[in-house]
SERO-4910 file (N, C-alpha, C, O; in steps of 0.05 Angstrom, whole numbers):
BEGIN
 pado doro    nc1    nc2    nc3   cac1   cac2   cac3    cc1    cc2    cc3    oc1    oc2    oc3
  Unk    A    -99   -336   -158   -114   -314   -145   -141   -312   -159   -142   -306   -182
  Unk    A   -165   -318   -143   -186   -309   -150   -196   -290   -173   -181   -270   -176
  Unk    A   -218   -291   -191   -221   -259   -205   -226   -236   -191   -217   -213   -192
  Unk    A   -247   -252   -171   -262   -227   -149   -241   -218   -133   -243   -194   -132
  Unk    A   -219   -228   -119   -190   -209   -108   -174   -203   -126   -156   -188   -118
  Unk    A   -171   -211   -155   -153   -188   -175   -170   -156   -173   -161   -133   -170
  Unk    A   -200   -166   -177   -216   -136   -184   -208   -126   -155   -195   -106   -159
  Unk    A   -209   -129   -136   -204   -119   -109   -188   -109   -102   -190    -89    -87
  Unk    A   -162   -123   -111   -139   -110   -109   -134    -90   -136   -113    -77   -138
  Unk    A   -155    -89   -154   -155    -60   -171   -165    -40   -164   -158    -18   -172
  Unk    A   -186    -46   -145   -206    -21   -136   -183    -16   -108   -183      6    -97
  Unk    A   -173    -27   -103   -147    -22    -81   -135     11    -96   -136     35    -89
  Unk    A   -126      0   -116    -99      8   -127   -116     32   -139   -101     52   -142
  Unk    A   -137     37   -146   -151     69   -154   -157     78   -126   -153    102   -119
  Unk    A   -167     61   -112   -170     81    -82   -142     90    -71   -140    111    -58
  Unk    A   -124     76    -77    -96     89    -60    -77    109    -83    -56    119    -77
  Unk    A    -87    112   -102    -84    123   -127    -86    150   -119    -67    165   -114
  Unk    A   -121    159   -118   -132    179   -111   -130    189    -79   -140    210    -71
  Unk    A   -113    168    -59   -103    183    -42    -91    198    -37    -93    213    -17
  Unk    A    -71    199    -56    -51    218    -55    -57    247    -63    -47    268    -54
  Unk    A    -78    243    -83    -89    272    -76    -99    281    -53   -104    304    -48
  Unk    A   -101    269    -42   -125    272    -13   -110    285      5   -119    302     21
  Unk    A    -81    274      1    -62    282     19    -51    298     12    -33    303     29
  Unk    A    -50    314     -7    -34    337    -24    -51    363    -14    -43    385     -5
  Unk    A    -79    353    -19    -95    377     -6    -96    376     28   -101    396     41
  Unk    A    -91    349     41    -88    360     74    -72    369     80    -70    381    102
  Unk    A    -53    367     63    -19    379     71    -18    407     69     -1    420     80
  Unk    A    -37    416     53    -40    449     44    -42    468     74    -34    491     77
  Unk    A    -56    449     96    -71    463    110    -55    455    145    -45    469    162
  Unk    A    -58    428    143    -42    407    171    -14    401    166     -6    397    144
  Unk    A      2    400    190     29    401    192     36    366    185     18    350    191
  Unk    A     59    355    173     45    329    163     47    309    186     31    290    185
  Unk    A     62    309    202     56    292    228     34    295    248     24    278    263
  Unk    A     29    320    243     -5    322    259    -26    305    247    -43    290    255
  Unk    A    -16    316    225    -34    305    194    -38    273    203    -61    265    203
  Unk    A    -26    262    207    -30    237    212    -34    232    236    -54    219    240
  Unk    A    -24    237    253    -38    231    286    -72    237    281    -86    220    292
  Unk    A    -89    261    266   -110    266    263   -126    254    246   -150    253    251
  Unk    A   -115    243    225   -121    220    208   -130    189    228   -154    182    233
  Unk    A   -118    182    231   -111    151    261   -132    159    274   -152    146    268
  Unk    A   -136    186    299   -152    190    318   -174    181    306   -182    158    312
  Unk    A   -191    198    285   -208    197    282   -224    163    273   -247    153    275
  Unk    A   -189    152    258   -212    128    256   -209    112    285   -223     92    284
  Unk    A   -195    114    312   -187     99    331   -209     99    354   -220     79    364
  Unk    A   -214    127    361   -235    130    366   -268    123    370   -281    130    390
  Unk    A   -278    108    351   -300     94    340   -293     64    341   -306     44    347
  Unk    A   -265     69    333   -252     29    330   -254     19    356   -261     -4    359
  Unk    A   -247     37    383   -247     20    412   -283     22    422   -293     12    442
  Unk    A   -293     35    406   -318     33    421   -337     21    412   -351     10    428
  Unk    A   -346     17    373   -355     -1    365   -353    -22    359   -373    -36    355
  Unk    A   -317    -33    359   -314    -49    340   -304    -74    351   -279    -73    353
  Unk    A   -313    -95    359   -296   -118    367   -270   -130    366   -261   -134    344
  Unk    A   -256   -137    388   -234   -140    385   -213   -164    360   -212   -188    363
  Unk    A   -202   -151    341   -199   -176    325   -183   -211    339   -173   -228    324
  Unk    A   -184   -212    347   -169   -236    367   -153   -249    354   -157   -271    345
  Unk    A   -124   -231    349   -106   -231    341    -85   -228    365    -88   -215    386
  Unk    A    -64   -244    356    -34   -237    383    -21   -211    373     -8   -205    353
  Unk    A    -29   -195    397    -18   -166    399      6   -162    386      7   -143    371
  Unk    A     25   -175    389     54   -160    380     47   -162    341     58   -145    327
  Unk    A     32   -177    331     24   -179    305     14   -149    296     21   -136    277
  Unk    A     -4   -144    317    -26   -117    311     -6   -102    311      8   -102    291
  Unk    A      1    -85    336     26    -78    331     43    -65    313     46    -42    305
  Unk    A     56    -94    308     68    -90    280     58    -81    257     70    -65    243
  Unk    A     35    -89    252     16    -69    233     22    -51    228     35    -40    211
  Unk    A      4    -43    257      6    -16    268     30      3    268     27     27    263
  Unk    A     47     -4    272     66      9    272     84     16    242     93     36    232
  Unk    A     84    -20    230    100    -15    198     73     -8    169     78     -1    146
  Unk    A     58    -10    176     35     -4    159     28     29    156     29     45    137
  Unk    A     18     32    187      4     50    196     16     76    204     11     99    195
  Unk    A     37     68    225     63     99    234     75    107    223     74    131    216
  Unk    A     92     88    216    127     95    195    118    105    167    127    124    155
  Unk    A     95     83    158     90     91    121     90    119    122    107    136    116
  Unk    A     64    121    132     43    157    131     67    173    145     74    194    133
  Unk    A     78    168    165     99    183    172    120    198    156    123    223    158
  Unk    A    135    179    135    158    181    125    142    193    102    151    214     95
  Unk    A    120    183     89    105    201     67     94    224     65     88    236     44
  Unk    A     92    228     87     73    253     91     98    281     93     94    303     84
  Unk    A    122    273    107    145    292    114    151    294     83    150    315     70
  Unk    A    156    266     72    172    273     46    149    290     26    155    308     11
  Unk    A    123    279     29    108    300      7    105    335     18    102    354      3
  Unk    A    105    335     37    104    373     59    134    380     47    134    404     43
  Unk    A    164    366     39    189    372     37    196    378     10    218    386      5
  Unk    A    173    373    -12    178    374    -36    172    351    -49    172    356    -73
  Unk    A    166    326    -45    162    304    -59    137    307    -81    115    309    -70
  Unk    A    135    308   -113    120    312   -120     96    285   -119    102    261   -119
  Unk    A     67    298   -118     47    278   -125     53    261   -136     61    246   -118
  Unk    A     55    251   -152     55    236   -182     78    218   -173     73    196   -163
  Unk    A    106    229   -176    128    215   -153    126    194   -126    136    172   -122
  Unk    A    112    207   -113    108    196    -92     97    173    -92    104    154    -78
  Unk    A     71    174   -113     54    146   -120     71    129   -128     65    106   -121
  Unk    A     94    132   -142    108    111   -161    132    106   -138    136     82   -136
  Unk    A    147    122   -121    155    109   -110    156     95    -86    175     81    -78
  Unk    A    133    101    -73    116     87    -52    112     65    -63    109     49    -44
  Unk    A    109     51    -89    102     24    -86    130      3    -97    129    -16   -113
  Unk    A    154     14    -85    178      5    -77    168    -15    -58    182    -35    -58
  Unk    A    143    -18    -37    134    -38    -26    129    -59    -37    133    -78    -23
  Unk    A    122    -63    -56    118    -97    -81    142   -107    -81    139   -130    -72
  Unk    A    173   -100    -87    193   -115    -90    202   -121    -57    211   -142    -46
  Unk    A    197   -100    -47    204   -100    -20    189   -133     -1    200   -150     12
  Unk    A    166   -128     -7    149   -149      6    154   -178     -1    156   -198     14
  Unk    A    156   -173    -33    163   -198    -44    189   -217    -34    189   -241    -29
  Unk    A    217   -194    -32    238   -207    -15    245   -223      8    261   -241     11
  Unk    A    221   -203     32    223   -208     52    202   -231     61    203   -245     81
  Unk    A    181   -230     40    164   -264     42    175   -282     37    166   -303     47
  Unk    A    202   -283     16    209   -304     11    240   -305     36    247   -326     46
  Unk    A    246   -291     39    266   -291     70    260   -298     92    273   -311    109
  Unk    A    226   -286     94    225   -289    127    200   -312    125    200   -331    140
  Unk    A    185   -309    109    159   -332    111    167   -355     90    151   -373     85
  Unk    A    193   -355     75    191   -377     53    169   -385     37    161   -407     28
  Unk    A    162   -360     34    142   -362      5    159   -368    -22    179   -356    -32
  Unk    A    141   -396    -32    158   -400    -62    150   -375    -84    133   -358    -78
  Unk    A    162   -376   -103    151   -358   -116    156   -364   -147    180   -367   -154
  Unk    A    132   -367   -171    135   -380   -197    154   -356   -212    156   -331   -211
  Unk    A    167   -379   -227    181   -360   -251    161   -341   -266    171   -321   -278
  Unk    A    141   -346   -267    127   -324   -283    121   -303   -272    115   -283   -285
  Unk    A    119   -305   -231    120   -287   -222    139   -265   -223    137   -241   -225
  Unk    A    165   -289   -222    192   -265   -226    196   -246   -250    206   -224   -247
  Unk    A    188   -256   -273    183   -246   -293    168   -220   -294    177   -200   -305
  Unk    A    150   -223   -286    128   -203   -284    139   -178   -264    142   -155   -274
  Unk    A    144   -181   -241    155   -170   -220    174   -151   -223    176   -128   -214
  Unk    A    195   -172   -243    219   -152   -255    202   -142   -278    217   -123   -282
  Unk    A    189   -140   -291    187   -127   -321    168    -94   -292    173    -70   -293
  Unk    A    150   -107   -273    134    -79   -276    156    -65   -258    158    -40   -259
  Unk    A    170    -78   -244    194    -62   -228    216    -41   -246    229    -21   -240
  Unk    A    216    -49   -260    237    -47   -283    217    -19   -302    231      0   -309
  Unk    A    195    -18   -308    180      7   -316    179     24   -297    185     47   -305
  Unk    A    171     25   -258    175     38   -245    204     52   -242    204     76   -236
  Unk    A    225     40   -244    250     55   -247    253     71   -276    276     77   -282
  Unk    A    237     75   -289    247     87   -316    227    112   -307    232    135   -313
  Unk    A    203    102   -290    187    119   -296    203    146   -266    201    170   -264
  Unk    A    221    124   -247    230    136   -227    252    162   -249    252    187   -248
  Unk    A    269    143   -264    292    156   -269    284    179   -286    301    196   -286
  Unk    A    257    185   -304    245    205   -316    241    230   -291    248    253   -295
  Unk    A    230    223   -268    224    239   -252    241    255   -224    235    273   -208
  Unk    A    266    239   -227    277    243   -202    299    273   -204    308    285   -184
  Unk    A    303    277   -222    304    303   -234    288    327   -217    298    348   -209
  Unk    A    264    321   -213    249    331   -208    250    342   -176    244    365   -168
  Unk    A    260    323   -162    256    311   -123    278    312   -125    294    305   -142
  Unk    A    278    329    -91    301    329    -81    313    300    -71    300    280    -78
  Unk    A    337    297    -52    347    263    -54    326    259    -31    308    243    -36
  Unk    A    325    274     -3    314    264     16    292    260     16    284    240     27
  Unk    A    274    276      2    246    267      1    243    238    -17    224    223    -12
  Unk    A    262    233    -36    259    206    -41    261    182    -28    247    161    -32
  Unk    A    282    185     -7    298    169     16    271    168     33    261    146     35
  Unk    A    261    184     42    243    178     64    212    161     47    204    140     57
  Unk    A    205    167     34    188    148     15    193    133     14    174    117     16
  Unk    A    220    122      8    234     95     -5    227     75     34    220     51     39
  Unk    A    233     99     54    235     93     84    202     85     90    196     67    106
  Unk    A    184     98     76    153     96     83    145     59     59    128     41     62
  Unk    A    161     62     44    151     37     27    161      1     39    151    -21     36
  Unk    A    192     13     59    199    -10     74    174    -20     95    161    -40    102
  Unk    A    175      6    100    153      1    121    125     -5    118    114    -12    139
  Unk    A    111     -4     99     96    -13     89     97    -46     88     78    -61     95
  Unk    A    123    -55     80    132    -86     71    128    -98     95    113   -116    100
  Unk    A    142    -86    108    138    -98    145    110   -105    155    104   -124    168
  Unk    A     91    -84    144     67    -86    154     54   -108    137     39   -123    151
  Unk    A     55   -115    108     43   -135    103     53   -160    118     35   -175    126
  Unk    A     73   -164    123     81   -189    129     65   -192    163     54   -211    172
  Unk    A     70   -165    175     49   -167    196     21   -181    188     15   -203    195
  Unk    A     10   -169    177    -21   -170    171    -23   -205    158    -41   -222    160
  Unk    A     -7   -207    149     -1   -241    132      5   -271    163     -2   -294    169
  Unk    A     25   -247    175     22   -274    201      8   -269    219      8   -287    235
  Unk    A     -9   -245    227    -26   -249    241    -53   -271    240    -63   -285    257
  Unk    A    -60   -267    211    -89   -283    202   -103   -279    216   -107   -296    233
  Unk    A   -116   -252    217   -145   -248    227   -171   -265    217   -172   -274    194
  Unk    A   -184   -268    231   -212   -272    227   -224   -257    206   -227   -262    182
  Unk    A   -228   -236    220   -244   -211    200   -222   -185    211   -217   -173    232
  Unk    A   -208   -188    174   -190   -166    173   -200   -138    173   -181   -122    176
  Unk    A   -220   -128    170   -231   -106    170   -230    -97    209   -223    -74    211
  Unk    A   -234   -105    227   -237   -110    239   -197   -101    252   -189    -82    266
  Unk    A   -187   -116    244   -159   -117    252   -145    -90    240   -125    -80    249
  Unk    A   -158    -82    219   -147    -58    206   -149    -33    220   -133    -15    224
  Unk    A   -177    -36    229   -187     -6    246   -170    -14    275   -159      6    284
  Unk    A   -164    -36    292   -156    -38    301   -118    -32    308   -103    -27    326
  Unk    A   -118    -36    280    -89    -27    281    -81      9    284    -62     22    293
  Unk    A   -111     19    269   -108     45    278   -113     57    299   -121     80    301
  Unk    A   -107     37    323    -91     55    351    -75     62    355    -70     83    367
  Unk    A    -60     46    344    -25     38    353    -17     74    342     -6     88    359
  Unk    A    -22     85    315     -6    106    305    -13    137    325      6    152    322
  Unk    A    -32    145    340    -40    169    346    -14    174    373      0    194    378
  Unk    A    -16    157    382     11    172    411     34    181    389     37    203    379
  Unk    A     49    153    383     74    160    371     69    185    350     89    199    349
  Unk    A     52    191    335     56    208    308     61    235    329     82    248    331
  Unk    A     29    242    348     36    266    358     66    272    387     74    292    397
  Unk    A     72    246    389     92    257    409    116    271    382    127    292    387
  Unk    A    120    257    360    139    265    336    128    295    321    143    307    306
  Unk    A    104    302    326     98    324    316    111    341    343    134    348    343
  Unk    A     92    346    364    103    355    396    126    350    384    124    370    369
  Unk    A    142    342    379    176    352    378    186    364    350    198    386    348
  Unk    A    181    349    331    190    365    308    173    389    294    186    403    278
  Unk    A    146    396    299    130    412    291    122    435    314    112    457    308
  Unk    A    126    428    338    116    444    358     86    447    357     72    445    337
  Unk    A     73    457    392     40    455    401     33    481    385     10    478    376
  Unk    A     44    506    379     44    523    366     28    520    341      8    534    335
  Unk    A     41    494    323     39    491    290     11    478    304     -8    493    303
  Unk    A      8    459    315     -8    443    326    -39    459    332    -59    452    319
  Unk    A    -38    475    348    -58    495    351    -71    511    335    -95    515    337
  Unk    A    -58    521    320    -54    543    294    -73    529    274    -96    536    269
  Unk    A    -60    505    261    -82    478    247   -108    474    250   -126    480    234
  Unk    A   -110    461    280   -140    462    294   -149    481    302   -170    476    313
  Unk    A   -144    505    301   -154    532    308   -181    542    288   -204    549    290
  Unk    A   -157    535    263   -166    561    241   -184    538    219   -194    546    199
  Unk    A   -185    508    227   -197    489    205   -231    495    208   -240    485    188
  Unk    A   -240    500    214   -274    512    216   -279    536    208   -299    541    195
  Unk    A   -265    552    213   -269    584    219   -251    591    190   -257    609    174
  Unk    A   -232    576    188   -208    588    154   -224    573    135   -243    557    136
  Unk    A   -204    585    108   -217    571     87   -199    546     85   -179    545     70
  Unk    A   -206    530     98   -185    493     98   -209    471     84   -206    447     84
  Unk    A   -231    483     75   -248    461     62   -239    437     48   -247    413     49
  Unk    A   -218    449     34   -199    423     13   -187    413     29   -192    389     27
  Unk    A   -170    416     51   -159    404     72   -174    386     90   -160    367     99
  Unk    A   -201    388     96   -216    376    123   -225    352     96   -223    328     98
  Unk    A   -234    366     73   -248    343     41   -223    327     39   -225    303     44
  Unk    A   -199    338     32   -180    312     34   -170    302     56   -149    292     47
  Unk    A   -171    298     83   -169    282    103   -194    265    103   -192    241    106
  Unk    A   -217    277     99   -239    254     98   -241    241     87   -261    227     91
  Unk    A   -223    232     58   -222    218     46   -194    200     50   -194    178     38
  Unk    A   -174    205     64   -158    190     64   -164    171     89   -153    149     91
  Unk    A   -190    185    113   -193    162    128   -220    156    131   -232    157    152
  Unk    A   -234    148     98   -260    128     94   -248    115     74   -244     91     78
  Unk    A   -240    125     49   -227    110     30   -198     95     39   -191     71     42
  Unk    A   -185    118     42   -159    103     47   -143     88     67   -121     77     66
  Unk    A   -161     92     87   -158     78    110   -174     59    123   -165     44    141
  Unk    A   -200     61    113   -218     36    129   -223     21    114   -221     -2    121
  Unk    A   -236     29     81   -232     15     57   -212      4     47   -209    -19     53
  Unk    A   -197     13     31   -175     17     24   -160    -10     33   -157    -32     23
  Unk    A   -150      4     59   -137    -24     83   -152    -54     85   -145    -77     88
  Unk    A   -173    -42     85   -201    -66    104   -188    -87     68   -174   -107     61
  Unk    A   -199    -73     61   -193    -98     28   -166   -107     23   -163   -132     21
  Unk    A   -146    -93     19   -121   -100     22   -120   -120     44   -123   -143     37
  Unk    A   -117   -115     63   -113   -139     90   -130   -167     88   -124   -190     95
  Unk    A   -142   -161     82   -171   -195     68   -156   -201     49   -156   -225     46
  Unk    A   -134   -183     26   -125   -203      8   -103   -215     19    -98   -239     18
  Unk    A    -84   -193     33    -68   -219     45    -61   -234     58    -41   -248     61
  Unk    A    -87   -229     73    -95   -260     85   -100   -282     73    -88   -302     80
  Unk    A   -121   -282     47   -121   -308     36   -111   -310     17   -123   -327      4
  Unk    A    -85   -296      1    -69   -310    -17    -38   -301    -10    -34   -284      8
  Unk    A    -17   -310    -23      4   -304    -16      8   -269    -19     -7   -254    -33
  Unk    A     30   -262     -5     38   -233     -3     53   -231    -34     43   -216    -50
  Unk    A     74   -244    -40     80   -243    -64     58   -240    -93     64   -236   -116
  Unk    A     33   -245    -80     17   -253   -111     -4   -225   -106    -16   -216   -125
  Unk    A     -6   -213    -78    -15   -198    -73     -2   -168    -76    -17   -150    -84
  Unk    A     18   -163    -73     37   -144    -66     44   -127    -92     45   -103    -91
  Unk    A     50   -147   -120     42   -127   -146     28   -107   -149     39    -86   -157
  Unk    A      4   -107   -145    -17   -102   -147    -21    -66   -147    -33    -48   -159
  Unk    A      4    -73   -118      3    -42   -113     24    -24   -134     30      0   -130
  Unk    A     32    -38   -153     46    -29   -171     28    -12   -197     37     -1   -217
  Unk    A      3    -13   -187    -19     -3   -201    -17     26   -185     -8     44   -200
  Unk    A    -20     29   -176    -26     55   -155     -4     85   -165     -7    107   -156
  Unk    A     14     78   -182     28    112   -189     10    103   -217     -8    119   -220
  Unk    A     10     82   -237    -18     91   -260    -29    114   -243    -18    136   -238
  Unk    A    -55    105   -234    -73    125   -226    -66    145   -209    -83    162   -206
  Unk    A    -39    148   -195    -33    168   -180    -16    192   -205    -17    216   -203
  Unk    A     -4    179   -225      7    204   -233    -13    208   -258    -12    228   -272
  Unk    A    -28    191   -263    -53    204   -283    -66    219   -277    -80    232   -293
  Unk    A    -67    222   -249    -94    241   -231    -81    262   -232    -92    284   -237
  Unk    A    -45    261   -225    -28    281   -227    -33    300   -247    -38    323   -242
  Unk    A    -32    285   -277    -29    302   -295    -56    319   -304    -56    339   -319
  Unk    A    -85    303   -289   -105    324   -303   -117    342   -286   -136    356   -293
  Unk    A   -103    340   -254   -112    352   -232    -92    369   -223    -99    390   -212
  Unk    A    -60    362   -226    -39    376   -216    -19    387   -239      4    392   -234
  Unk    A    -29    389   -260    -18    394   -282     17    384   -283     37    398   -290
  Unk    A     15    355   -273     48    343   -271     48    325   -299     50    301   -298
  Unk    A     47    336   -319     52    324   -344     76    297   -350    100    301   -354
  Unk    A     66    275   -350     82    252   -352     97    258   -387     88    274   -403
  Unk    A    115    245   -391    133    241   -414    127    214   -426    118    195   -413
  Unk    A    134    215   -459    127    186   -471    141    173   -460    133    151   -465
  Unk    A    167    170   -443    177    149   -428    158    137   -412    149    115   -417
  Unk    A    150    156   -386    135    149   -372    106    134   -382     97    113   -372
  Unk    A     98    143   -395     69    133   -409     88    103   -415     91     88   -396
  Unk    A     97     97   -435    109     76   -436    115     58   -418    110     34   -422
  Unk    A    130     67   -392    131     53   -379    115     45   -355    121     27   -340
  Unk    A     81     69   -352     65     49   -335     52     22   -349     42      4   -337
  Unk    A     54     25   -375     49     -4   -398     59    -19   -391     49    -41   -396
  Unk    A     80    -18   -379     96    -41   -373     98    -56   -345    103    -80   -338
  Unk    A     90    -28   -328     76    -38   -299     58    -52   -293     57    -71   -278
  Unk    A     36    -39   -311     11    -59   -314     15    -82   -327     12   -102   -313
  Unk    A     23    -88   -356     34   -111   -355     48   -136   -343     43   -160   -345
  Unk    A     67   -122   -331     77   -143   -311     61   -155   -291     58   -178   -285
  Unk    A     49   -134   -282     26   -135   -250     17   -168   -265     24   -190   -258
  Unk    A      0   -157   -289    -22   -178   -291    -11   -205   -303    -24   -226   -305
  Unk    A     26   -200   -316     33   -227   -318     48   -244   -295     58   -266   -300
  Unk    A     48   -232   -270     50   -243   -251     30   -253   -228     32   -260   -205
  Unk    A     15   -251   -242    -15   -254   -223    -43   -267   -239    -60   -276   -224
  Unk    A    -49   -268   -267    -62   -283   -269    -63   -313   -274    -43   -327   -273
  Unk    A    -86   -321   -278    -84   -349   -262    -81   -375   -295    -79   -369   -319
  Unk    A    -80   -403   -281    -66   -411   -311    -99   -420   -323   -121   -420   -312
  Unk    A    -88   -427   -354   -112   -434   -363   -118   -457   -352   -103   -474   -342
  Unk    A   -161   -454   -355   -164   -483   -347   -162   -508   -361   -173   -529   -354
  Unk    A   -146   -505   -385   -140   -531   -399   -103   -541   -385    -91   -562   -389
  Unk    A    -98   -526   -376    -69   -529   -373    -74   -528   -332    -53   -535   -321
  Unk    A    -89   -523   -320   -108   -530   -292   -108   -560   -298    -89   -575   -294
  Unk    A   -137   -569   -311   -145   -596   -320   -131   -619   -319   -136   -641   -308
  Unk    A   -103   -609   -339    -82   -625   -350    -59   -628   -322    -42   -646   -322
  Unk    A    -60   -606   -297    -45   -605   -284    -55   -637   -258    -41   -656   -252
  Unk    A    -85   -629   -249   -102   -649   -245    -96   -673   -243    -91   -686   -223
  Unk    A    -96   -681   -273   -101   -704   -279    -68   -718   -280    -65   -742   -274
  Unk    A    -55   -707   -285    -29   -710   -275    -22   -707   -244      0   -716   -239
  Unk    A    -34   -699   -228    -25   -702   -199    -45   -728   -192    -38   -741   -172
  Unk    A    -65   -736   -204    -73   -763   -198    -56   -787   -199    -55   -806   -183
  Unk    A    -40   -781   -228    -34   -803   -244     -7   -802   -219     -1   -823   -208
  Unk    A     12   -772   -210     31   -781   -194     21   -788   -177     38   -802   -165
  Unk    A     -3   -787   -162     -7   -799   -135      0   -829   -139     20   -839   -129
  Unk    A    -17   -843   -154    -18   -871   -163     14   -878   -166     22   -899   -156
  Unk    A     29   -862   -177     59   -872   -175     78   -866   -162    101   -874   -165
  Unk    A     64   -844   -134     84   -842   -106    100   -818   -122    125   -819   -121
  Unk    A     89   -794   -140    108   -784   -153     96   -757   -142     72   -756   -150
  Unk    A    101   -737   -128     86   -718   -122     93   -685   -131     84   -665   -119
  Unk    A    107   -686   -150    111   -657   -167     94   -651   -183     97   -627   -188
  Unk    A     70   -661   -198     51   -660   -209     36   -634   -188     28   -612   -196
  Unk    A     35   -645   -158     19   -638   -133     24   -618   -128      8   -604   -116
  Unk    A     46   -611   -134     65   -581   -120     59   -563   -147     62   -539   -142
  Unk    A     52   -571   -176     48   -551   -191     21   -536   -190     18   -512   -195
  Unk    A      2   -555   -182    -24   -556   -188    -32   -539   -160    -56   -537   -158
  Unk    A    -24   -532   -149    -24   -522   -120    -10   -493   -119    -19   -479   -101
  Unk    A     16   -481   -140     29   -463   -142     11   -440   -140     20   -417   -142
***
């Protein structure tokens, strides 16, 4: 993986970090399935009228759209309005990394290096300590439906991975059509036009400033940015080498926790985002270039002898 897409997929992982605040304060104010139908509109809106079509096969978009875009924000947004704490939520929303990783190697036969696995299990393995520190905390369902928003998430990379857009920025805003029918026909039923009205009534005229400030940030940062970069990475490198990454994202979600939401992490927890981050980056950085060089020059020497495992390392 590139340097310039590790840093990318870091500035990923602080922008989706600081989403969750974003969404803590829209939740204050919007019902959370509205919350998201109004999120989508606004970026869908502009996407059919400025933005070129990504010329991608629809059922791909779609799928995006639907496991990226509907189900995630869906199932997250109910579980954080139900009690799911901030800080929580970041850590176990990125149940999507192991998730993704499985199902690339299931459904796309992505290989995957032992050092990946290594890594994968060590930062997976700090997220459950840092889970089992907190779950005390959350009730079961609000965990379940998170755990439901992080599958769905998995689905959507693998979307965005076999589509191969052109220009994924492009395919991202695009995918944000697909979520505005379904979220509000699910609000219209579980929230009622009532909650619905009441929201948009009083957001100009009430004091919802933190509410309207954190939706505008969940759809410039966290949804056109945010996505637009994510989707360019996994387009051009594997989902497995990509998908860690987001194992970064409760760091900065429950650090923001603790100096903004006064959710004070434990020396476990501290401990074990060390170990998240660690893993992330020993499953993802790249090999030395003396041990590159040496790989090289050995896939020459097997070419010359019809021997081609040299080829398959140097290529991993």
């Amino acid at each position: 993986m590139p340097r310039l897409d590790r840093l990318l997929a870091v500035l990923t992982a602080v922008l989706w970090g600081c989403n969750f605040l974003a969404v803590h304060a829209m939740l204050t104010h919007f019902p959370p399935l509205f919350a998201g139908c109004i999120r989508f509109v606004l970026v869908a809106l502009p996407t059919m009228v400025f933005v070129p079509w990504p010329k991608v096969r629809v059922r791909w978009l779609i799928g995006y759209g639907l496991g990226f875009a509907t189900l995630q924000f869906a199932f997250l947004f109910v579980a954080m309005d139900t009690g799911m704490p901030t800080g929580l939520a970041s850590l176990v929303l990125q149940a999507s990394a192991p998730f993704t990783v499985v199902l690339g190697a299931l459904l796309l036969r992505e290989r995957l290096s032992g050092r990946q696995v290594v890594g994968i299990v060590f930062a997976v393995l700090g997220m459950a300590a840092i889970a089992w520190q907190r779950a005390e905390h959350a009730a079961l369902l609000p965990v379940i439906l998170t755990l439901l928003g992080a599958l769905s998430w998995a689905v959507g990379n693998l979307c965005a991975r076999k589509a191969e857009a052109v220009n994924p920025l492009h395919f991202t805003l695009w995918a944000s059509v697909v979520p505005p029918i379904p979220m509000f026909a699910l609000s219209l039923l579980f929230e009622g036009p009532d909650a619905q009205w009441t929201a948009v009534s009083t957001a100009l005229p009430g004091d919802a400033w933190i509410a309207l400030a954190g939706l505008a940030y969940v759809v410039v940062f966290g949804t056109v940015v945010g996505s637009g970069i994510w989707t360019t990475l996994m387009r051009r490198n594997p989902a497995s080498t990509v998908a860690p990454f987001s194992l970064l994202v409760p760091v900065v979600g429950l650090s923001l926790a603790f100096v903004l939401l006064d959710e004070r992490p434990t020396p476990v927890e501290i401990a074990a985002a060390v170990v998240v981050v660690g893993g992330v980056l020993l499953g993802s950085l790249p090999r030395r270039p003396r041990r590159r060089a040496q790989a090289d020059t050995g896939s020459s020497a097997g070419s010359d002898r019809g021997d081609t495992r040299p080829a398959r390392m140097s290529s991993a």
